[in-house]
C-alpha positions in Angstrom: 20.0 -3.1 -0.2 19.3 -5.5 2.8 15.5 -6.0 3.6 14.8 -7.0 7.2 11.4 -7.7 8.3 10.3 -8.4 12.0 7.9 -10.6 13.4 5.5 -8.8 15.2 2.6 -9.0 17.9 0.6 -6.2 17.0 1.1 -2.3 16.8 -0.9 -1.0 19.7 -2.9 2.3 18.9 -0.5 5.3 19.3 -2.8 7.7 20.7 -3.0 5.3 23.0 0.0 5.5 23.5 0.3 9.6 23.6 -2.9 9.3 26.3 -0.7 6.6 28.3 2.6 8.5 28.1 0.2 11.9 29.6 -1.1 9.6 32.3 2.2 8.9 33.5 3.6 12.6 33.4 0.3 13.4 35.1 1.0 11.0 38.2 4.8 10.9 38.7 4.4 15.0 38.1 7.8 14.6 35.9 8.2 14.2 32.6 8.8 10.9 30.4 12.3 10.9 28.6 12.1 7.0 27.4 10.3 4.2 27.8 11.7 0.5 27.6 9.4 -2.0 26.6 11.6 -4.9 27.2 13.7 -3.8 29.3 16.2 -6.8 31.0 16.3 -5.3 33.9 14.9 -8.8 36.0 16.3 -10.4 32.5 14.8 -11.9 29.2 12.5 -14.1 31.0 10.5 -11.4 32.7 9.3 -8.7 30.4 9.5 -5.5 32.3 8.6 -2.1 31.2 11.0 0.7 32.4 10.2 4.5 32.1 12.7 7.0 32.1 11.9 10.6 33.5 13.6 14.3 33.5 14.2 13.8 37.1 16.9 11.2 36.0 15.2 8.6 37.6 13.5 5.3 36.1 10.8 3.2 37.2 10.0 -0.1 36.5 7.7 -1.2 40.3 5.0 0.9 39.9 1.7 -0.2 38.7 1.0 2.5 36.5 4.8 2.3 34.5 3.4 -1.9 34.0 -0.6 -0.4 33.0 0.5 -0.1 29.0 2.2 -3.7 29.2 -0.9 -5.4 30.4 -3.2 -3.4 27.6 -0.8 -5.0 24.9 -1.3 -8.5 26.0 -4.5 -8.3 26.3 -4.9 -7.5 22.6 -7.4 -5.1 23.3 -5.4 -2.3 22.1 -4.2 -3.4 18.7 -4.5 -2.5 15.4 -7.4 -4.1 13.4 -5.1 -5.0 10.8 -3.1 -6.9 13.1 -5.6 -9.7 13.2 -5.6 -10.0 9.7 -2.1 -9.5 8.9 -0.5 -11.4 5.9 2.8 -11.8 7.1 2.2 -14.1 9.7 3.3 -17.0 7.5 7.0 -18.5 6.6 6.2 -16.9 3.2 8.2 -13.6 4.3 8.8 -10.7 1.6 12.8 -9.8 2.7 16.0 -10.9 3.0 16.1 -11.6 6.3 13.4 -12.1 9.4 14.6 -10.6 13.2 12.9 -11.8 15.8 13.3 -12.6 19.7 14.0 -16.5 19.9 11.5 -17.5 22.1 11.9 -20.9 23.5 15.4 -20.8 22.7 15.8 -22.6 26.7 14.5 -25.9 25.2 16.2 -26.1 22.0 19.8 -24.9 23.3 20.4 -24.3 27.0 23.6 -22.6 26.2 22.1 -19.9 24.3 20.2 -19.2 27.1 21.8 -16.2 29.5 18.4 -14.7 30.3 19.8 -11.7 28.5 18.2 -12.3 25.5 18.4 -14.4 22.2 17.7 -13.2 18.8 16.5 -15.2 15.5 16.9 -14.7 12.7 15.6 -16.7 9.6 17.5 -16.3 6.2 14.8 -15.9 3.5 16.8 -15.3 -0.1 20.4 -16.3 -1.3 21.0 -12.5 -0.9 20.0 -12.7 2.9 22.0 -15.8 3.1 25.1 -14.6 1.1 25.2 -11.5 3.9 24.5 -13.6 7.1 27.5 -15.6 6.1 29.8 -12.9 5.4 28.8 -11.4 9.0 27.9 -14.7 11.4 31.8 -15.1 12.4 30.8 -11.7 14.1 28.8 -13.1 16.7 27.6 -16.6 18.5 25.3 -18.7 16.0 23.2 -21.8 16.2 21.8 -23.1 13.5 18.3 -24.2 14.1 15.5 -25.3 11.8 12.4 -23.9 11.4 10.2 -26.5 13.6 11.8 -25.6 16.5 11.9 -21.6 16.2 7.8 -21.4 15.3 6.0 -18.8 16.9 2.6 -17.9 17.4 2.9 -15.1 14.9 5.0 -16.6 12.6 2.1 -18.9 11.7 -0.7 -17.1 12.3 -1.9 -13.4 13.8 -2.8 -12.1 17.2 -6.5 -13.2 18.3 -9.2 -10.4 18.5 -9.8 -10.0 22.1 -13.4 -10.9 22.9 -13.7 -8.0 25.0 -12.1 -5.2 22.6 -15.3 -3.6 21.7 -15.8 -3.5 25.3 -12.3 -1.4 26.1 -12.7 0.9 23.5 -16.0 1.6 24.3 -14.8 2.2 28.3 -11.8 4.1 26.9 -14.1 6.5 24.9 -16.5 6.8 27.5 -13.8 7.0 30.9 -10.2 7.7 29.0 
């Protein structure tokens, strides 16, 4: 057995979610089949959102397909626990830690095709013993841990000062 852990922003609310998804059926009039949240559609550097609807057509202009993407950042919608979370540290309980490798255009410039870069941090000889077995499989930099930090790796997501103030406009106005 493998263990993989990711690092994470935050789990936004999923009836949230199931509201948002509704929204969207309601104003296309079609129904949602998928939903990419990082779609690479204008590539890695610019995070898109893409829905996919019964009509077989997708959308990622509108306003309204970009509306859940701006909740997220604003931390409004996550979790509680997210702002606590005790993972956000180098201390990680798996095998092996997947993430997106942010920043990887000023470490490595030729790791960087706008399509996307993934890291992945070895935690146990286990995880180790497999990632060697496997990384003649695929393109692999080795980097050190100073230069692949992220914000959540460190530390969590920040409360949003005006959470209390969305929720209470969500309950109020859906």
């Amino acid at each position: 057995l493998l263990t993989i852990d990711i690092i994470c922003h935050g789990t936004p609310s999923p009836m949230l979610w199931k509201e948002y998804l509704n929204f969207l059926e309601m104003k296309k009039s079609k129904k949602v089949l998928g939903y990419n949240f990082r779609s690479k559609i204008n590539g890695w550097h610019e995070h898109t959102e893409v829905a996919m609807y019964d009509d077989n057509k997708s959308d990622y202009k509108s306003r309204e397909v970009q509306v859940f993407r701006n909740i997220f950042y604003s931390h409004n919608a996550l979790r509680p626990s997210c702002h606590n979370c005790k993972y956000t540290n180098f201390a990680r309980p798996s095998d092996v830690t997947m993430a997106d490798f942010r920043g990887i255009e000023k470490i490595n410039k030729n790791f960087d095709d706008n399509r996307g870069t993934s890291l992945v941090l070895i935690n146990t000889d286990y995880g180790r013993k497999v990632f060697n077995n496997i990384k003649g499989q695929f393109d692999c930099y080795i980097s050190n841990t100073r230069d692949c930090v992220q914000r959540n790796l460190i530390k969590p997501t920040p409360v949003s000062k005006n959470r209390d103030n969305f929720w209470q406009d969500y309950h109020n106005h859906g």
